[in-house]
N, CA, C and O atoms as CSV, one atom per row, in Angstrom:
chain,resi,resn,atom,element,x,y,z
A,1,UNK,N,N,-88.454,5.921,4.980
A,1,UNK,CA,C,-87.566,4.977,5.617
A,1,UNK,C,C,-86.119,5.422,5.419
A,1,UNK,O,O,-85.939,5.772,4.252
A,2,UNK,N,N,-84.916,5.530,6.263
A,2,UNK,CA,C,-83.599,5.850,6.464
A,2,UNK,C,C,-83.119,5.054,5.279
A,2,UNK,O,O,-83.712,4.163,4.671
A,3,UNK,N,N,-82.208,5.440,5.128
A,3,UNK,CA,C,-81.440,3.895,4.383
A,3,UNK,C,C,-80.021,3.694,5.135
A,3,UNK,O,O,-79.136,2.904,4.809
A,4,UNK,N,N,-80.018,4.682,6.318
A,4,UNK,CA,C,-78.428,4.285,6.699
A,4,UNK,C,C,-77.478,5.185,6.128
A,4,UNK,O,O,-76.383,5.195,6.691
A,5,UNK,N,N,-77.648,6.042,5.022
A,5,UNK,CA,C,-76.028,6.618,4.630
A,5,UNK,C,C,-75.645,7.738,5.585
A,5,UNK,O,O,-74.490,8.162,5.549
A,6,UNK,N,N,-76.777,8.391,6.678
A,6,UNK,CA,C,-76.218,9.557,7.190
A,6,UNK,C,C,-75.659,9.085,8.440
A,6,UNK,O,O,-74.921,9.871,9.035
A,7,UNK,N,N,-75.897,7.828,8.998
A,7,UNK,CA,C,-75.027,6.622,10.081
A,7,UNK,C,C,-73.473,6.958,9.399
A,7,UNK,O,O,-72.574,7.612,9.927
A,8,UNK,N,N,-73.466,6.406,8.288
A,8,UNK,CA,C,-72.497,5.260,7.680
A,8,UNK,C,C,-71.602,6.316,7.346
A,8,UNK,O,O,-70.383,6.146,7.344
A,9,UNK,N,N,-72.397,7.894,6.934
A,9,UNK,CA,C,-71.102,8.942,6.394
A,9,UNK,C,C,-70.902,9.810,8.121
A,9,UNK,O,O,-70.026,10.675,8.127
A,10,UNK,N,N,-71.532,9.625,9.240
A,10,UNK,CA,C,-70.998,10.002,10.623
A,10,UNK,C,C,-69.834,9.008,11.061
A,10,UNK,O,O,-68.732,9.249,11.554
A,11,UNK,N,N,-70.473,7.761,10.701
A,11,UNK,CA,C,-69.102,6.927,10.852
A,11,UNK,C,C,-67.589,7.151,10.206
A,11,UNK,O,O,-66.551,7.630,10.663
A,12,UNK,N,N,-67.877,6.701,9.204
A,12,UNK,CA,C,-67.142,7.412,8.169
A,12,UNK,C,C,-66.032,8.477,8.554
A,12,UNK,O,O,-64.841,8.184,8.665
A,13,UNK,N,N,-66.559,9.757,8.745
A,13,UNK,CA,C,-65.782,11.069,9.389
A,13,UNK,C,C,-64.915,11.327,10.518
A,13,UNK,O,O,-63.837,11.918,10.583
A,14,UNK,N,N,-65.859,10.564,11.684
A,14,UNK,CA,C,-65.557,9.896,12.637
A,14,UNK,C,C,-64.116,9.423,12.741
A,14,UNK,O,O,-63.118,9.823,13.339
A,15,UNK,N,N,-64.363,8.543,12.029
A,15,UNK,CA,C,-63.024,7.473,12.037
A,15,UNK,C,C,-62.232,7.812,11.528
A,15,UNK,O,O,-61.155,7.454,12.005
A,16,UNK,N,N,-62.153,8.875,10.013
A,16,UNK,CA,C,-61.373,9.605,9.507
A,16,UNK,C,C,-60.384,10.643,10.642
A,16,UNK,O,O,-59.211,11.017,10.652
A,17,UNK,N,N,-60.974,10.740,11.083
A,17,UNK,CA,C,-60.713,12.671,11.883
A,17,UNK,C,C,-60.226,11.532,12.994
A,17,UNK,O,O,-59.052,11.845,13.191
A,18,UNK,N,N,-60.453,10.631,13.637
A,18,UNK,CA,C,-59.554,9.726,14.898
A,18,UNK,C,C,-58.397,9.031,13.776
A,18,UNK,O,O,-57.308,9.605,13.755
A,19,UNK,N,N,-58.491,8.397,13.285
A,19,UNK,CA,C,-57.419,7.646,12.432
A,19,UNK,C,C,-56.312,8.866,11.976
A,19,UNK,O,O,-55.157,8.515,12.219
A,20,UNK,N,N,-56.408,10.057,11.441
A,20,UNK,CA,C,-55.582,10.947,11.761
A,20,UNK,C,C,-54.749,11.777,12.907
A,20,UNK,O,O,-53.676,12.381,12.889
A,21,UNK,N,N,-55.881,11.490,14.050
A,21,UNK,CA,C,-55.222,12.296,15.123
A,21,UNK,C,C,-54.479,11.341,16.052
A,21,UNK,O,O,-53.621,11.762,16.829
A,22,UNK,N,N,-54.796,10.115,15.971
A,22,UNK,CA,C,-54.305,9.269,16.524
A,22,UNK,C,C,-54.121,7.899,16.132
A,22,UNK,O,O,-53.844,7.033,16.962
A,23,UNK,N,N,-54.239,7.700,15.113
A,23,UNK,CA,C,-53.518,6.567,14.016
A,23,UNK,C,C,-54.746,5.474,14.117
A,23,UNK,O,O,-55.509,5.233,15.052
A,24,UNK,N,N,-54.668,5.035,13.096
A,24,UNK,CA,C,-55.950,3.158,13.026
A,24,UNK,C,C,-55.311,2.509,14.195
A,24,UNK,O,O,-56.162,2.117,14.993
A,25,UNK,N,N,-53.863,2.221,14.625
A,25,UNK,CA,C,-53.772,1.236,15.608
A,25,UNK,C,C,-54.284,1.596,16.970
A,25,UNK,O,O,-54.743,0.771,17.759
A,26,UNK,N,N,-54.146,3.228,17.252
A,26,UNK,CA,C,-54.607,3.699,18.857
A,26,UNK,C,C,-55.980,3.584,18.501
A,26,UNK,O,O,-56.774,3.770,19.423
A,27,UNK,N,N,-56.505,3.285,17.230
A,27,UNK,CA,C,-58.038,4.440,17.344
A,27,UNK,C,C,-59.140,2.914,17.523
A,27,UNK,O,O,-59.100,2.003,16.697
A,28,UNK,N,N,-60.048,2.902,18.729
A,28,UNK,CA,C,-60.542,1.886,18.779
A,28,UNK,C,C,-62.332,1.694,18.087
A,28,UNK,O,O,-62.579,2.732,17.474
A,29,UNK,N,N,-63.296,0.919,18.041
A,29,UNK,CA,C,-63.983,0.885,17.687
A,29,UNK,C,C,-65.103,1.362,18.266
A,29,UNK,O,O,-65.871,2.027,17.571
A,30,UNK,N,N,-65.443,1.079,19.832
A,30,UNK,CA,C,-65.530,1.999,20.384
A,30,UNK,C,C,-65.467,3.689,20.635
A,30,UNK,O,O,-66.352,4.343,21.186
A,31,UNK,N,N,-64.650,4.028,20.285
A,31,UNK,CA,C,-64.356,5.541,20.155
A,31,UNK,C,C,-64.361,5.842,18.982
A,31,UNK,O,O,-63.632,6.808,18.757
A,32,UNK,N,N,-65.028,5.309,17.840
A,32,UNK,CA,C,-65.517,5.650,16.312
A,32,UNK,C,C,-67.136,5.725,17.327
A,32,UNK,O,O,-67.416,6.715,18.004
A,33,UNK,N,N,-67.673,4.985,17.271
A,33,UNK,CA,C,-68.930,4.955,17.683
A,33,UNK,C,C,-69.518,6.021,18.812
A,33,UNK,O,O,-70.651,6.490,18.928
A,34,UNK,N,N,-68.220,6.243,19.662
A,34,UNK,CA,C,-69.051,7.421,20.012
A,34,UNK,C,C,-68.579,8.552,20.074
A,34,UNK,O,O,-68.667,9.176,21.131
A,35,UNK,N,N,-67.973,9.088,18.985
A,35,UNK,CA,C,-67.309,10.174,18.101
A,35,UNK,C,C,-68.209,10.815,17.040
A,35,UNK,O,O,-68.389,11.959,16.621
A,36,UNK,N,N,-68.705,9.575,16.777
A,36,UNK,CA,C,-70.492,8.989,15.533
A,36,UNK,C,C,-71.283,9.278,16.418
A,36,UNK,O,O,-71.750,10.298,15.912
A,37,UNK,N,N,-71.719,9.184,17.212
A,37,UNK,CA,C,-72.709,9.371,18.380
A,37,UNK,C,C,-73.783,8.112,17.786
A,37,UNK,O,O,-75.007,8.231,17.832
A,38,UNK,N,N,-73.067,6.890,17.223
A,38,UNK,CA,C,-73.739,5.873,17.092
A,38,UNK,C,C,-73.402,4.632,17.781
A,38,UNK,O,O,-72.281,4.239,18.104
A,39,UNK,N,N,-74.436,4.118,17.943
A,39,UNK,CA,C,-74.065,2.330,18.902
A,39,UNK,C,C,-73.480,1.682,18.550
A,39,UNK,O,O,-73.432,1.721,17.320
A,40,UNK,N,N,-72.619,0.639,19.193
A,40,UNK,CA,C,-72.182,-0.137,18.625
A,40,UNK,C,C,-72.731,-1.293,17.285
A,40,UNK,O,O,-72.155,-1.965,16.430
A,41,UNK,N,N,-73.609,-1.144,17.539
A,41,UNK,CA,C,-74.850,-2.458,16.841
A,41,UNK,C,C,-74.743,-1.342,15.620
A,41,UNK,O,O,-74.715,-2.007,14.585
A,42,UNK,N,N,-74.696,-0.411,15.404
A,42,UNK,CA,C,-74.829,0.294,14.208
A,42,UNK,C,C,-73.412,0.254,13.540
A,42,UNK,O,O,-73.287,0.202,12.317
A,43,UNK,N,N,-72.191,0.286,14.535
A,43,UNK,CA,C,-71.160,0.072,13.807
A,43,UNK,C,C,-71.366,-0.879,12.996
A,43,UNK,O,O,-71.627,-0.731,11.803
A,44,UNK,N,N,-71.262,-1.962,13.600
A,44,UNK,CA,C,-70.924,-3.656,13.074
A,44,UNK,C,C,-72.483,-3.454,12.130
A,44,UNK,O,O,-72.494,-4.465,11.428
A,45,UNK,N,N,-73.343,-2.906,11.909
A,45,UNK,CA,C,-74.449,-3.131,10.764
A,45,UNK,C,C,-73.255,-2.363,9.576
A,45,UNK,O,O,-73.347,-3.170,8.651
A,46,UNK,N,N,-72.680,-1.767,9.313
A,46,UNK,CA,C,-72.072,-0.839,8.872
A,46,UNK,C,C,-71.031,-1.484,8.211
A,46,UNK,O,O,-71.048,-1.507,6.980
A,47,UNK,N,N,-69.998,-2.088,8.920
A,47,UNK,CA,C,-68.551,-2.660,8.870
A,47,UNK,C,C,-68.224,-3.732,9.728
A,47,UNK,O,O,-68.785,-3.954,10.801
A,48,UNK,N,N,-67.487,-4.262,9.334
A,48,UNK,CA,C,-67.291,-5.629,10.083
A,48,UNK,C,C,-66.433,-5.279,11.202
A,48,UNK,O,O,-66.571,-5.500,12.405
A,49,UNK,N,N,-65.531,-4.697,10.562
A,49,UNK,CA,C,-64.407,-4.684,11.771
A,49,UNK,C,C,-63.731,-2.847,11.179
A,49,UNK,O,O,-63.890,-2.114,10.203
A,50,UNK,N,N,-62.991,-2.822,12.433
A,50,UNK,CA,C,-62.124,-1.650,12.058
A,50,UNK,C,C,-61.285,-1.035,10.930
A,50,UNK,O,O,-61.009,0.066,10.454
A,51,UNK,N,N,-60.972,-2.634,10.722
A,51,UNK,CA,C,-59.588,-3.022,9.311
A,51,UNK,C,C,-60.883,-2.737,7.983
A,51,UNK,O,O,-60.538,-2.098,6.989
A,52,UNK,N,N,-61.994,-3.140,8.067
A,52,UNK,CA,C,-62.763,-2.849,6.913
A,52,UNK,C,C,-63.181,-1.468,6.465
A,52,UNK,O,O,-63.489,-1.192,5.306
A,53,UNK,N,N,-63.167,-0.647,7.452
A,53,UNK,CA,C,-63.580,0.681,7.569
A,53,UNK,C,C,-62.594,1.290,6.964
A,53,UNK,O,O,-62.795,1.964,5.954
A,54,UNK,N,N,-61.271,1.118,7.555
A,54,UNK,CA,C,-60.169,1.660,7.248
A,54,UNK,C,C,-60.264,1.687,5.883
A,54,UNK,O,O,-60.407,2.799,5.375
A,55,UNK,N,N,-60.216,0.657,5.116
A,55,UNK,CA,C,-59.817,0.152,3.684
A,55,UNK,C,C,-60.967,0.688,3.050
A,55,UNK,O,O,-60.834,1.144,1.914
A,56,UNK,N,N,-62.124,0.706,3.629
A,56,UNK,CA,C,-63.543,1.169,2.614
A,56,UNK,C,C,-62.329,2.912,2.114
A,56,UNK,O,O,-61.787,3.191,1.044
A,57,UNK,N,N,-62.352,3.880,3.820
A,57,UNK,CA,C,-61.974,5.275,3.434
A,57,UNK,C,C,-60.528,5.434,2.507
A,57,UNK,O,O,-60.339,6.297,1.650
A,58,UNK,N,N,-59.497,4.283,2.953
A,58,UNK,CA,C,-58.874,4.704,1.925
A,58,UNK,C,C,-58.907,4.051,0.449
A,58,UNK,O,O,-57.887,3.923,-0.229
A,59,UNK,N,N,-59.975,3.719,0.099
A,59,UNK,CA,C,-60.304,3.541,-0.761
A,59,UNK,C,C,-61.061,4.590,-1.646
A,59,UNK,O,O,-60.841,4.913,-2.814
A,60,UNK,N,N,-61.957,5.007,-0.819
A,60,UNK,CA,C,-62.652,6.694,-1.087
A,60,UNK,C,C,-61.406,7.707,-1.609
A,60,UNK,O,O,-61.131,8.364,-2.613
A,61,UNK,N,N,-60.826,7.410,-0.274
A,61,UNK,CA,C,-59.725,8.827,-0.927
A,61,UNK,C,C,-58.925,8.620,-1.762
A,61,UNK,O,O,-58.570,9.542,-2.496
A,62,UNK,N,N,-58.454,7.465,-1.882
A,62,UNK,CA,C,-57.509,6.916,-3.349
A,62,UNK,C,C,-58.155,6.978,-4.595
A,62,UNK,O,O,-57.544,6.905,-5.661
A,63,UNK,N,N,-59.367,7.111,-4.493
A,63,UNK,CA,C,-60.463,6.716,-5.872
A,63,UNK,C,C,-59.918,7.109,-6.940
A,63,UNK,O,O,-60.487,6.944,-8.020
């Protein structure tokens, strides 16, 4: 059975590599998801919102 982390670390990267090239405010949720080559329904299983994602990675990288 999956458990989700190879979703959650495509997401993850995803959003990293857009949130750099074009900032958290241009970068939409939508275009994490299919950057991820994942659905939306997998986002939101994942993260609530955009603002949560954000804060999970820089939280990673601040660690």
């Amino acid at each position: 059975m999956r458990d989700g982390s190879e979703t959650k670390e495509r997401i993850e990267n995803a959003a990293l590599t857009l949130f750099v090239k074009r900032g958290i405010a241009e970068t939409s949720i939508r275009q994490i998801a299919k950057t991820a080559k994942v659905s939306l329904g997998a986002m939101y299983n994942h993260y609530k919102s955009k603002d949560e994602l954000a804060e999970v990675l820089f939280a990673e990288l601040f660690h």
